[in-house]
mmCIF file of the C-alpha atoms, coordinates in Angstrom:
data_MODEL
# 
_entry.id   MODEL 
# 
loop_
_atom_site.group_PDB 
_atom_site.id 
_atom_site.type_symbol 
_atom_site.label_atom_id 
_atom_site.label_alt_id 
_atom_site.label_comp_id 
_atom_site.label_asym_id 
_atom_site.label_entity_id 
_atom_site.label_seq_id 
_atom_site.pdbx_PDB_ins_code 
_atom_site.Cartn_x 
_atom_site.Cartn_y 
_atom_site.Cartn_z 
_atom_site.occupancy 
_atom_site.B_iso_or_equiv 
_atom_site.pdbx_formal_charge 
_atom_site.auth_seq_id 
_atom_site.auth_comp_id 
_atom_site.auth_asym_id 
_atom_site.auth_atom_id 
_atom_site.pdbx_PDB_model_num 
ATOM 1  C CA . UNK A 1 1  ? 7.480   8.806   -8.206  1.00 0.00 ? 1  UNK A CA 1 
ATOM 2  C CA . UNK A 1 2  ? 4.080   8.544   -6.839  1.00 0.00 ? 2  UNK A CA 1 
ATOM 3  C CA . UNK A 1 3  ? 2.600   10.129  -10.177 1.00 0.00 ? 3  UNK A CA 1 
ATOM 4  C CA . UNK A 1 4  ? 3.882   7.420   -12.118 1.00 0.00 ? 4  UNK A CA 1 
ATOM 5  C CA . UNK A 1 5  ? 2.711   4.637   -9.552  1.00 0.00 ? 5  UNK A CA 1 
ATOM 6  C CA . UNK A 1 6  ? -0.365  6.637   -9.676  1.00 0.00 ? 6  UNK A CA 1 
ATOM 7  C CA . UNK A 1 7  ? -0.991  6.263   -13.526 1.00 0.00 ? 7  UNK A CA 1 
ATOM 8  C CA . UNK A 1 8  ? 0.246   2.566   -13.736 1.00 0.00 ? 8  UNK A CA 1 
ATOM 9  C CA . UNK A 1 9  ? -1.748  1.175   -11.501 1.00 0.00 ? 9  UNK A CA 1 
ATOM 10 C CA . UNK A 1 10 ? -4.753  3.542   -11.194 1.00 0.00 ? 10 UNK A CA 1 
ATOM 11 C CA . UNK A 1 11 ? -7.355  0.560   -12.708 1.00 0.00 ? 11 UNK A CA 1 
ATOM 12 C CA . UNK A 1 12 ? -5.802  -1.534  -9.965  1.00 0.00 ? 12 UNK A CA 1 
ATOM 13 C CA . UNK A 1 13 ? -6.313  1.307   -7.225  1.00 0.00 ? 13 UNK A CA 1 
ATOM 14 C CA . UNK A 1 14 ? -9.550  2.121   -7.784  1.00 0.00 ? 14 UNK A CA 1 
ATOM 15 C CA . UNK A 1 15 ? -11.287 -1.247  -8.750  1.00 0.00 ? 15 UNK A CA 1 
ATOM 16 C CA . UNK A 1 16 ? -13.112 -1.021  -5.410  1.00 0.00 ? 16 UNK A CA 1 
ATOM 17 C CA . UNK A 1 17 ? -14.992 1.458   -7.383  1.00 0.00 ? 17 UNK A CA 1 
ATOM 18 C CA . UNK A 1 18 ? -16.557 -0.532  -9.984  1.00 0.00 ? 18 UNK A CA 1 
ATOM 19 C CA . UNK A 1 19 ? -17.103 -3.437  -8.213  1.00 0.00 ? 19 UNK A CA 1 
ATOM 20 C CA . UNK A 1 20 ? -18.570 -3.305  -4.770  1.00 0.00 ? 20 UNK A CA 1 
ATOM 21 C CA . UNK A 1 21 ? -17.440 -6.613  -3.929  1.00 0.00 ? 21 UNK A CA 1 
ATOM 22 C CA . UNK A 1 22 ? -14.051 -6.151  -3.476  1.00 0.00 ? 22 UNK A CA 1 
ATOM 23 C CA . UNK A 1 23 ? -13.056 -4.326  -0.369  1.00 0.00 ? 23 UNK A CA 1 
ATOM 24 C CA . UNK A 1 24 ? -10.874 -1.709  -0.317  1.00 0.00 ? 24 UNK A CA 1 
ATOM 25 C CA . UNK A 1 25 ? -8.090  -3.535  1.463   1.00 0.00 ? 25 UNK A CA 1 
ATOM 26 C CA . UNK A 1 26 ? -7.827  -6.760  -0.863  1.00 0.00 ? 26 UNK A CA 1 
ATOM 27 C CA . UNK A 1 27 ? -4.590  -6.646  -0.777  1.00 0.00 ? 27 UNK A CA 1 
ATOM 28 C CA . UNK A 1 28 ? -4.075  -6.821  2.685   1.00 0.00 ? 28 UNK A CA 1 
ATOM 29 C CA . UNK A 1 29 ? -6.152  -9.594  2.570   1.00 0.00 ? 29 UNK A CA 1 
ATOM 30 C CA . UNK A 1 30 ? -4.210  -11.241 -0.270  1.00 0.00 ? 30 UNK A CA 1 
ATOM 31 C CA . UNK A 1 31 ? -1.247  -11.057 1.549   1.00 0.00 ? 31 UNK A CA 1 
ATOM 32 C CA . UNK A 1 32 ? -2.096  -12.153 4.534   1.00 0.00 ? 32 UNK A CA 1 
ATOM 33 C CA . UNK A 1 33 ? -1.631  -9.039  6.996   1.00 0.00 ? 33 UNK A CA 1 
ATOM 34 C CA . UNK A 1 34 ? -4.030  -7.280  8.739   1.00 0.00 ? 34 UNK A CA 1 
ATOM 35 C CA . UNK A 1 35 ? -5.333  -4.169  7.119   1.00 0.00 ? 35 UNK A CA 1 
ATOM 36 C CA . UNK A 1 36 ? -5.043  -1.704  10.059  1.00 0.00 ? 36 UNK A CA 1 
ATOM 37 C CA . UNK A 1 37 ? -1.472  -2.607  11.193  1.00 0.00 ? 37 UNK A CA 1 
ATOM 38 C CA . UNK A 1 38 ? -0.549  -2.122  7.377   1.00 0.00 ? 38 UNK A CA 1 
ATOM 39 C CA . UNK A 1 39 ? -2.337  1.442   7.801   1.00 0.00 ? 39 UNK A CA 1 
ATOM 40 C CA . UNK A 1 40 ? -0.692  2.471   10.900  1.00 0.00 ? 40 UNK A CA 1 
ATOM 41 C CA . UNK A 1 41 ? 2.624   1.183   9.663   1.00 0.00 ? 41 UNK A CA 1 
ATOM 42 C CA . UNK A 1 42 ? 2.354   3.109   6.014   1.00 0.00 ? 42 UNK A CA 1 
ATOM 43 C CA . UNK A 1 43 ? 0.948   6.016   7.101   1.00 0.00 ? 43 UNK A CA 1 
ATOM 44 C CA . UNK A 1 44 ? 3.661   6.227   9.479   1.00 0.00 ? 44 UNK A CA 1 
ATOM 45 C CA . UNK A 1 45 ? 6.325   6.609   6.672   1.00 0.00 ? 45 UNK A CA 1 
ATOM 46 C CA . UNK A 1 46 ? 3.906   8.697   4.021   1.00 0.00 ? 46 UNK A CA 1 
ATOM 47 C CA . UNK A 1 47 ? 5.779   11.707  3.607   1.00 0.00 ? 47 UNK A CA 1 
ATOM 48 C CA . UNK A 1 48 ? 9.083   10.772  5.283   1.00 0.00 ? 48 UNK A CA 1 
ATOM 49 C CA . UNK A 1 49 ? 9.526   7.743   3.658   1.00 0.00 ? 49 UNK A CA 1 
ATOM 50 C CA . UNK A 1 50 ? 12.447  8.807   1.809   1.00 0.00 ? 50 UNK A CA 1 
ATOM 51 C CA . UNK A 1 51 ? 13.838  11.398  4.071   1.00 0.00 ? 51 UNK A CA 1 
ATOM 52 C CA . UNK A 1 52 ? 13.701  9.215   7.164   1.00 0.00 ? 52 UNK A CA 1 
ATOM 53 C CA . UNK A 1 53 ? 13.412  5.989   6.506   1.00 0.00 ? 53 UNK A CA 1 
ATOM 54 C CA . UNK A 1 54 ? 15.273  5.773   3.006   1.00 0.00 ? 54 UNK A CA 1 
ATOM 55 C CA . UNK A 1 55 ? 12.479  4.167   1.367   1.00 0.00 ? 55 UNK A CA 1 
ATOM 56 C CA . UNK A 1 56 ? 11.351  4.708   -2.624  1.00 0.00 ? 56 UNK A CA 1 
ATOM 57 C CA . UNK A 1 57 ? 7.134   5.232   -2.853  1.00 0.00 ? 57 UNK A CA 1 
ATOM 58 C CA . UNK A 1 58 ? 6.621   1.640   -3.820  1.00 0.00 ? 58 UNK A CA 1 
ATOM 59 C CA . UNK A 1 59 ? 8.308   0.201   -0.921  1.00 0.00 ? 59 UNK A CA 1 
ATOM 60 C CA . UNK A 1 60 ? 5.021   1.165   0.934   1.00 0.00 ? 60 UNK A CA 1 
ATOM 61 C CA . UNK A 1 61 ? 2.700   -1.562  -0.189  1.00 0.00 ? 61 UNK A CA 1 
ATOM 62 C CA . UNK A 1 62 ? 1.228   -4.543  1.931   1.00 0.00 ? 62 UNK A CA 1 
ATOM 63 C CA . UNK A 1 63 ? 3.725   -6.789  0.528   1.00 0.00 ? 63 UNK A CA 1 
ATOM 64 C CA . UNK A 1 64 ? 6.488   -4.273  1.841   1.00 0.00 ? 64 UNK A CA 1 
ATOM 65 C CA . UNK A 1 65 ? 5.209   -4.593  4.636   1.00 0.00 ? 65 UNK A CA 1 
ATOM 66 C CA . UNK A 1 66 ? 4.694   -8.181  4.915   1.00 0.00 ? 66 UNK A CA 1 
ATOM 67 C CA . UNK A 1 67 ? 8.213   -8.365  4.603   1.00 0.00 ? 67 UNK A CA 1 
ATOM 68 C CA . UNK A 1 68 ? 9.252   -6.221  7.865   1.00 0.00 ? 68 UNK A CA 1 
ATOM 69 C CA . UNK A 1 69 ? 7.195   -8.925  10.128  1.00 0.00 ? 69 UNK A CA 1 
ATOM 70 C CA . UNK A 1 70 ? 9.804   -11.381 9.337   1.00 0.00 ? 70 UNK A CA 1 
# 
């Protein structure tokens, strides 16, 4: 549920916040894919990613993503 992902990770999320030296797309950075085709490709599935492409909330992520490049 994205409440839950929400609350466990919301330090995580919002770090960017506190600390204007990491960018908002470290993670994308940390795992090696570009931060606009991860954008294009999540918000793609946001919304329908369990109706459509039969995909839980967390499978969303950079690393997710990562993994569909092969």
């Amino acid at each position: 549920m994205a409440s839950r992902y929400y609350k466990n990770h919301h330090d995580a999320l919002f770090r960017f916040v506190d600390d204007p030296l990491v960018p908002i797309i470290a993670t994308c950075r940390a795992q090696g894919v570009a931060a606009q085709a991860y954008l294009a490709w999540a918000f793609e599935r946001l919304g329908t990613h369990r109706d459509v492409f039969g995909l839980p909330l967390d499978a969303l992520t950079p690393a997710a993503f990562k993994k569909t490049l092969g």
